[in-house]
N, C-alpha and C positions, 0 to 999 in steps of 0.2 A: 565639400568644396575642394575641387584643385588648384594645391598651392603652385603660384607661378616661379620662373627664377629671378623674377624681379621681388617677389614677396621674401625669398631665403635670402638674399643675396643683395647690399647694399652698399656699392663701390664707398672708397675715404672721401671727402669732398677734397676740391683741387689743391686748397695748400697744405691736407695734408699727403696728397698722392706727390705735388710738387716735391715734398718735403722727404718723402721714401726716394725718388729717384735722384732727388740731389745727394742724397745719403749714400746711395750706390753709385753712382756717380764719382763721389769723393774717396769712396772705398776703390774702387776698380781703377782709377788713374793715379792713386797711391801706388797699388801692387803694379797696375803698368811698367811704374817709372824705378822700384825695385827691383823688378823682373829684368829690366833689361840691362842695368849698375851689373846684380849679379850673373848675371850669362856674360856679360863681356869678360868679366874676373876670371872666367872656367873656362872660357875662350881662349886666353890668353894663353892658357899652359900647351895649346894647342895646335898653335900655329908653326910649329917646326915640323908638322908631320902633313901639311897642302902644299900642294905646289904652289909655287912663289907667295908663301905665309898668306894666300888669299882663301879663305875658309868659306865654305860651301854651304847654299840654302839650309841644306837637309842639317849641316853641322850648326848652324845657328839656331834652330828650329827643335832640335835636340836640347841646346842648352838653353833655352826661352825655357822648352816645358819644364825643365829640371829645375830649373829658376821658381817655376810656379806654383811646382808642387812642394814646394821648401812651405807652403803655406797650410793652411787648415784652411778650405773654402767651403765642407759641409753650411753653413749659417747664410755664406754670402749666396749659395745655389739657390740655396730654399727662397730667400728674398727676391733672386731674379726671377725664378720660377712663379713667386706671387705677383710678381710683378709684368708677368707674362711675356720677357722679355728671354733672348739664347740663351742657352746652358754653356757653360763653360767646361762640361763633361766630353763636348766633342770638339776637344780643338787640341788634339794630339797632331794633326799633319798639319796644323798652322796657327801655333798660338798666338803670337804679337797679331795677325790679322783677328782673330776671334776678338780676343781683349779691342781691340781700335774698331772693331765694329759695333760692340756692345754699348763703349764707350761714344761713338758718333751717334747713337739712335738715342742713347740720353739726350746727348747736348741736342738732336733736332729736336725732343719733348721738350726740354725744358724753354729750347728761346729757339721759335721760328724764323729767326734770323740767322742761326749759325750757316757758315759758310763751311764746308768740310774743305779738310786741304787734299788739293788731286791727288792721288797715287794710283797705281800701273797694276791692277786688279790681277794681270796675267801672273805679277812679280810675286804679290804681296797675300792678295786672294786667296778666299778658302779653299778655292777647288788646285789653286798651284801644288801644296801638298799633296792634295791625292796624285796629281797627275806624274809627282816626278817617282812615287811610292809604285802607280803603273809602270813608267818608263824602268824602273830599278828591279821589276818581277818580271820584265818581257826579256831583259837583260839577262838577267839570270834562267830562268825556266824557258824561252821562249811561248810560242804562241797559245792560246789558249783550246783546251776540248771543247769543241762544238758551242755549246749553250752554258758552259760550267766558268765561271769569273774564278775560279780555286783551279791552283795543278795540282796531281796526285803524283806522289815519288812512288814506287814499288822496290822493295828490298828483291834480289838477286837469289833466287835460291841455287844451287851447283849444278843443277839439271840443265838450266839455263843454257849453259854450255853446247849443251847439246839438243836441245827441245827449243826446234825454233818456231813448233806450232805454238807454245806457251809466248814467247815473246811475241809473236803476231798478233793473239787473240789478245795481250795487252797492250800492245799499243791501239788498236781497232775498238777495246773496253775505253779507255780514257788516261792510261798512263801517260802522261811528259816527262818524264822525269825516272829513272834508273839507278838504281842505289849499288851498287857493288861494295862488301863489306871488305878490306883488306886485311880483317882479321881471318879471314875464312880462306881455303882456295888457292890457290898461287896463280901466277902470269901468265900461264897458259888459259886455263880455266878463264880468266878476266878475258886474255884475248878471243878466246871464243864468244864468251857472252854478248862483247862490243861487237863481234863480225855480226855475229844475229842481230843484235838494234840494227847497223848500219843498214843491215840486207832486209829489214821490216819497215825500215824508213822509206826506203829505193820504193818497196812494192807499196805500199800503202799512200804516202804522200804525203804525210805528215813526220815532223821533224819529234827528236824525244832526244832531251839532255843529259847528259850522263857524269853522276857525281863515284869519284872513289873517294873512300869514307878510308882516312888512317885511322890502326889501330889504335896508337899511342900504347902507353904503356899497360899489358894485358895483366892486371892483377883479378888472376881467376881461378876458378878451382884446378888442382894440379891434377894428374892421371888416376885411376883406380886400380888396383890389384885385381887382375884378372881370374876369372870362375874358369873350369875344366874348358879346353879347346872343345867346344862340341857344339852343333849349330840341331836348334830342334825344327824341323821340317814341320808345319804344321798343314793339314787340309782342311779344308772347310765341310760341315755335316747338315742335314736338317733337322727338322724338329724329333724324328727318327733315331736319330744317329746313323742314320746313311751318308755314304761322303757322295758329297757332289759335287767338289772340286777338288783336282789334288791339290800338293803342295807343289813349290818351283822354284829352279834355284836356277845359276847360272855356271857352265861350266867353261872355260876357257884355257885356250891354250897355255902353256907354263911358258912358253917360250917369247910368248910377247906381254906387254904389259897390259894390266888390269883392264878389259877393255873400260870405254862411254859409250854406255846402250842407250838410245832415245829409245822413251817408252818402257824401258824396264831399269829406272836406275833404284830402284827401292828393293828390291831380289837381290839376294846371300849371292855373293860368289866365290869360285874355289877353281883352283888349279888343276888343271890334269896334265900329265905328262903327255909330247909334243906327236912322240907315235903310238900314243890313242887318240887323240885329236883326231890325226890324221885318218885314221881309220874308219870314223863315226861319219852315219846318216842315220835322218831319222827314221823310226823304228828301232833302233839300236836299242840293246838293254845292258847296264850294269847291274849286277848285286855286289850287295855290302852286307855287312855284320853289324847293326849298329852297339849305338851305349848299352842296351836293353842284352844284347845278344840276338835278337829279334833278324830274321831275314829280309831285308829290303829289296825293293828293285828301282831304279832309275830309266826310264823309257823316253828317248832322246825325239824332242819332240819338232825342234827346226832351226835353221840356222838364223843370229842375231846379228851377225857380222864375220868377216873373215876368219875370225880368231873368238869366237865364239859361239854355244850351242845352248837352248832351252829348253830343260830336263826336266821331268814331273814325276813326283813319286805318287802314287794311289794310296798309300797308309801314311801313317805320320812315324815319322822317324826320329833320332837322336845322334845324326851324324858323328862321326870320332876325325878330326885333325888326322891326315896321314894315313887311313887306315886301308885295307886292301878293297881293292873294286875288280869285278872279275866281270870282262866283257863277254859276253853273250848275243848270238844272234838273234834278230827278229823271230819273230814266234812264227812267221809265214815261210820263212829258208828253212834251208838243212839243217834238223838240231842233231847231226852229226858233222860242224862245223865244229872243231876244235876250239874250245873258251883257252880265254888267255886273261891271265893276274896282271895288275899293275896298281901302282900305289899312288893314292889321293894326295894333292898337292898338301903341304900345311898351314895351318889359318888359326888365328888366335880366338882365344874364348871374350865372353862378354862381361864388360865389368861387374865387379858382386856389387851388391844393392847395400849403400849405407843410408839407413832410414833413423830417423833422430824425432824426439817429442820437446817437451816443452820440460822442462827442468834438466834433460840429458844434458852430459860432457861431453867436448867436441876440441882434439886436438889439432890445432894449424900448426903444419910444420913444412918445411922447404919441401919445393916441389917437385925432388928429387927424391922423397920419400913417398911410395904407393900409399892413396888413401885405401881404409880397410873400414869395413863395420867393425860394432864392437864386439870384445869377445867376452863370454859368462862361461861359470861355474855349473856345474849339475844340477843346485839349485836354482838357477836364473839368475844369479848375483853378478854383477858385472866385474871383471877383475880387471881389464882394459879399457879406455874407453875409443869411440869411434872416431877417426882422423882423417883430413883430407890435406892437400897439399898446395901451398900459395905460391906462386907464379912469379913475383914478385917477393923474394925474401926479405930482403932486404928491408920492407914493410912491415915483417913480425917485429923485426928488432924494436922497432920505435913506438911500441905498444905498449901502455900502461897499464895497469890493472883500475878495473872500472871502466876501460872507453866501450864505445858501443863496434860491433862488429856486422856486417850486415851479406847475407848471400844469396845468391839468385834474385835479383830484383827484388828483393826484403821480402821473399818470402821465408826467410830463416833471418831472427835477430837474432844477438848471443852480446853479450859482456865478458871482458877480459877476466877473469877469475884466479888464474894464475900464471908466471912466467916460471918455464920451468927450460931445462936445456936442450929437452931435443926439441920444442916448438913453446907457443903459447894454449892452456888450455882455457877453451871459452866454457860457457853455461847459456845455456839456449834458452832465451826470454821468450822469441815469438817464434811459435808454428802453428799450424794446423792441428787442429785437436784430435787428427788419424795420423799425423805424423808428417813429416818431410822426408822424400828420399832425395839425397843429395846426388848429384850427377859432377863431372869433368866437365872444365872448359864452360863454370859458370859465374858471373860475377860477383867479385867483393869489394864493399865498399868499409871503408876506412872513414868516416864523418868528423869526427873528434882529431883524430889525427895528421900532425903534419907530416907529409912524407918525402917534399921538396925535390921533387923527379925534374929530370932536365923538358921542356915542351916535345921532342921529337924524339923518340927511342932508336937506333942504329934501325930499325925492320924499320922503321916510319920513312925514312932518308932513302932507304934499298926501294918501297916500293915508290916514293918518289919520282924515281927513275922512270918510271913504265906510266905512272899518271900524268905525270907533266906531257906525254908523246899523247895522250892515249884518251883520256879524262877533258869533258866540259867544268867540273866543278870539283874542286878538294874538301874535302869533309877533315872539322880539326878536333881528331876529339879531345875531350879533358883539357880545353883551354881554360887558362886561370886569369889572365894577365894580359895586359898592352906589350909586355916582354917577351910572351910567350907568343904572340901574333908578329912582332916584329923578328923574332926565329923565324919563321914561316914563311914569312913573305921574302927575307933573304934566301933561304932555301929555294924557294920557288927563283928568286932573279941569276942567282949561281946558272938554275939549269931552263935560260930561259923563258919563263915563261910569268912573267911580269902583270899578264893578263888574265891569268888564270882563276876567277873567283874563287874567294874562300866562305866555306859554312863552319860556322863558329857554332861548335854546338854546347849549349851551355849545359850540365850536367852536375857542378858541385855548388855549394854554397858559397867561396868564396868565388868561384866566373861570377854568380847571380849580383855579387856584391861590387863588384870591378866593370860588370859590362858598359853602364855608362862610360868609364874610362878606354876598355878596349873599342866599342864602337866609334868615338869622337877620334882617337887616334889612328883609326883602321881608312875609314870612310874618304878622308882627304885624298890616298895614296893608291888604294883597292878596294875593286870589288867586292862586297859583303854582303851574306844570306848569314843569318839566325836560327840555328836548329832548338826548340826547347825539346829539351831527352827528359820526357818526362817521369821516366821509370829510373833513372840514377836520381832525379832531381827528390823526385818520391821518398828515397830514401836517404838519402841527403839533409832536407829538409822534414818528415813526416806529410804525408796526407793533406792532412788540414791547411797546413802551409804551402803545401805544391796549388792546391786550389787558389791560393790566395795569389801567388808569385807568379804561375801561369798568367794571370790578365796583366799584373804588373810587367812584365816581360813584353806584352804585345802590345800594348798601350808606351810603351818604352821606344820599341824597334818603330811603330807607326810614326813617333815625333822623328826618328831619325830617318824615315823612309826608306828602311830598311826590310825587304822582304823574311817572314819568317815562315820556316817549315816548324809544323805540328807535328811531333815523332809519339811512337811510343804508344804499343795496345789497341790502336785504333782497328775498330771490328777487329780484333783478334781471335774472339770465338768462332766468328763465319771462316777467316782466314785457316784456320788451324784444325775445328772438327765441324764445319760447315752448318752449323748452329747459331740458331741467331739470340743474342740478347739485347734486352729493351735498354740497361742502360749504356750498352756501347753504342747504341743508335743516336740517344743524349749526348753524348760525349762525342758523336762525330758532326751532331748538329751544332754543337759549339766551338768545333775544327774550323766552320765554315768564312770564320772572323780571321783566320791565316792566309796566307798568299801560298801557301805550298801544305799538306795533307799527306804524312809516311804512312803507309803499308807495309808491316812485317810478311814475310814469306807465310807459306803454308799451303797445304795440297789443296784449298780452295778458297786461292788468290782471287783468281776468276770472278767469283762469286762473292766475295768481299771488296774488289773493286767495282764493280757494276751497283752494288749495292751503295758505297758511298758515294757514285759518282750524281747516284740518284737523290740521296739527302743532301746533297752541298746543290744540286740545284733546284730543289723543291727551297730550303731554308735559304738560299739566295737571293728570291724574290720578296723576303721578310728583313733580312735585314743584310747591311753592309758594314763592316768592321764594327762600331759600336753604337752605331746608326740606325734607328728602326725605319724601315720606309714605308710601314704604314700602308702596305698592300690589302686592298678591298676583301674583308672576309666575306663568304658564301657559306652562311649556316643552313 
């Protein structure tokens, strides 16, 4: 016998269905009339920062949901949900309308006589929120890619500069949006990059926004003690060991600066003095002596630019800083052409490799001191231990023994173990179980400790200057505070530029705790974008809890109408060794609930934006911020 859904399934009878929705009923126009007591109370503190004390949908809508989420409504969903009536899970872009809609479909159940009182659906209306949340991401990102409802920002690699077939093929891929790091690079470098967007815009026809990202205060690993000046030439072999490419370096005149090669910025380059320069065409040969003592030769193979030439060696070599190079003619001239000596420009060695496990010691010391590996005994007993150098000293001081230490995007934890005088030494809790090698110029973060830095560092102010001329959007990092935005935005009014959007990018634990207060004060006065950095937040908060505070954060920024950029890792593997993985494909399908989508750099950018511009519009059609739409499957 097949059982029917009339046979499983036996609705309450009327007074007691009556009886459930009057119940809900009494429940929801309680928290209505809560909700809106306390929003006006958090309102209030607020209204010195809108023009004429007159406080903005987005600002009320904000403090509604904060209002609402003061509550525990697990118990009350489940009940509307049996009750088959809206969830009150999507009413981030318009709560008092959600709640007064939920509320009028009771009172039409319970007495078909209620009269609803009129209101202006445009004003009040679920779809007003999303609309103004549109209007605040066209604002900021401008117009959308093609068929893709998400923009995509792309980080700036230094090539940029000068490779303006990579800025074409991105913007033509789907980038809007252009990230330029000011921690990287200097003004030139930047103005080149913007000349290429501008001049990719002109030919294409489509427009792309351009954010500079301050650095704020760079607390990162300090320089490394340099290995032997000696660069090793390597060629490529096959399965053989025949070469079947050489190696290739770049030689440039001493007399002008370093050149920008489009096309070859990844190639060693080395000085040569101004009359051998002059002298050279290709065919030309140098030999050298290398590290080995080994006889080399260099065979000049064409010119790269006025002040520069591209050289191939056929064996692999171990170049020496300075060392003599004796010019030789082409193997088809006179080899009774006089050779003539001259000395290799000089160029610095590569930093030694501090590599650390998981119970090692690890000295932080001012960053005026060269980090070093550690050094051991005959026996392998360690007699020093390995040190690198913090960027921010003034951060050791304020170290206690026990806080937690954290570097390179937490792939290295440590704890403070002891304070000693020429630095702090840690004990390395997390690594990799084949070890970390630590690099310069990578990040640390401080979690446990307060370090009370002003919002702007002197560099943050210098490149100011050049952003406010130069720059669609400012990038704020390591904001903490409503005080730390009102720095900012006075900076910005000093050097005109009053309209300049800011992206607040939230990165420590206590911005995550403060943002309600920096957005309600920001929003009246300026333009606001919401960066969540999810790799400082990561280690900030641990893992489990970045999962968590991620949707808290977007479900936050959506009441305020706030567009948010998703930073941090996204396809990083495509991006970086052109490899794909399954879960960063997960992880960009759940990007696709953001208004803006970061791309870190990496030699296949390309390839990692074409790839997400493809998931954000395939999981587009499924769902919208926290919305499923319920699109007809095709099993």
């Amino acid at each position: 016998m097949i059982t029917t859904y009339k046979d499983q399934y036996s609705p309450p009878d009327n007074d007691s269905y009556r009886e459930i929705l009057s119940l809900l009923l009494k429940d929801i126009t309680e928290i209505r009339h809560k909700v809106g007591i306390n929003a006006e109370k958090r309102l209030q503190n607020y209204t010195q920062y809108y023009r004429s004390g007159v406080l903005t949908k987005s600002a009320s809508n904000l403090s509604h949901y904060l209002a609402l989420r003061q509550f525990d409504l697990r118990h009350l969903q489940e009940r509307l949900a049996q009750a088959g009536l809206s969830s009150l899970g999507r009413s981030e872009s318009s709560v008092i309308s959600t709640l007064d809609t939920v509320i009028d479909l009771l009172h039409r159940v319970l007495d078909p006589g209620y009269q609803a009182i009129d209101k202006n659906p445009s004003e009040l209306g679920f779809n007003r929120g999303q609309q103004l949340l549109d209007q605040h991401t066209i604002e900021l990102f401008g117009s959308h890619f093609e068929n893709s409802k998400a923009h995509v920002m792309v980080t700036l690699a230094t090539e940029a500069a000068w490779d303006y077939k990579l800025i074409k093929a991105l913007l033509m891929k789907g980038m809007t949006c252009a990230r330029i790091n000011c921690a990287h690079d200097d003004p030139v470098i930047w103005q080149a990059m913007i000349r290429n967007i501008r001049r990719a815009e002109v030919e294409i026809g489509r427009g792309c926004r351009i954010l500079m990202d301050l650095a704020g205060h760079k607390i990162r690993t300090g320089p490394i003690e340099l290995g032997p000046a000696i660069y090793h030439i390597k060629v490529k072999r096959d399965a053989y060991g025949n070469v079947v490419e050489p190696g290739r370096i770049v030689l440039f005149d001493a007399a002008c600066s370093e050149p920008l090669l489009e096309g070859e910025d990844t190639l060693f380059r080395v000085a040569i003095p101004t009359e051998l320069f002059m002298t050279l065409a290709a065919g030309h040969r140098l030999a050298f002596v290398d590290a080995r003592g080994k006889q080399r030769i260099l065979t000049i193979e064409k010119p790269l630019s006025e002040s520069a030439w591209l050289a191939c060696c056929g064996q692999p070599a171990f170049l020496v800083s300075g060392c003599d190079i004796t010019w030789m003619p082409p193997i088809s001239e006179n080899e009774n052409t006089p050779e003539a000596v001259y000395r290799l420009g000089e160029f610095f060695g590569t930093p030694k490799t501090i590599k650390i496990v998981k119970d090692d010691h690890l000295l932080l010391t001012d960053h005026e001191i060269d980090g070093a590996p550690a050094q051991y005994d005959e026996s392998g007993v360690p007699i020093k231990p390995a040190q690198i150098g913090c960027t921010l000293s003034s951060a050791i001081e304020k170290l206690q023994i026990g806080q937690a230490v954290w570097i390179d995007d937490g792939k290295v934890g440590a704890v403070v173990d002891q304070l000693t005088e020429t630095g702090v030494l840690l004990k390395i809790t997390h690594a990799r179980s084949n070890g970390v090698t630590i690099r310069s110029d990578k990040g640390i973060n401080f979690p446990e400790t307060e370090l009370d830095l002003p919002a702007l560092s002197d560099k943050d102010r210098e490149d100011l200057d050049f952003a406010c001329t130069h720059a669609d959007m400012i990038g704020f990092s390591f904001v903490e505070s409503l005080a730390d935005m009102e720095c900012l935005i006075e900076e910005l009014a000093q050097r005109g530029a009053t309209d300049l959007p800011i992206i607040a990018k939230i990165e420590t634990n206590r911005a995550v705790r403060n943002l309600p207060e920096i957005i309600l004060g920001t929003i009246g006065r300026h333009s606001l974008g919401i960066m969540i950095a999810r790799g400082d937040l990561a280690v900030e908060l641990g893992s489990a809890r970045l999962a968590e505070i991620q949707e808290e954060l977007l479900w936050l920024c959506e009441a305020a109408h706030v567009p948010v950029i998703w930073a941090t890792q996204v396809l990083e593997t495509i991006a970086k060794k052109g490899a794909k993985s399954r879960p960063e494909f997960t992880d960009a399908a759940m990007a696709v609930r953001a208004e803006c989508v970061m791309l870190n750099k990496g030699p296949y950018i390309l390839d990692a934006l074409q790839a997400l511009i493809n998931v954000m519009i395939r999981m587009q059609e499924h769902q919208r911020k926290k919305f499923p739409r319920l699109r007809a499957l095709h099993w």
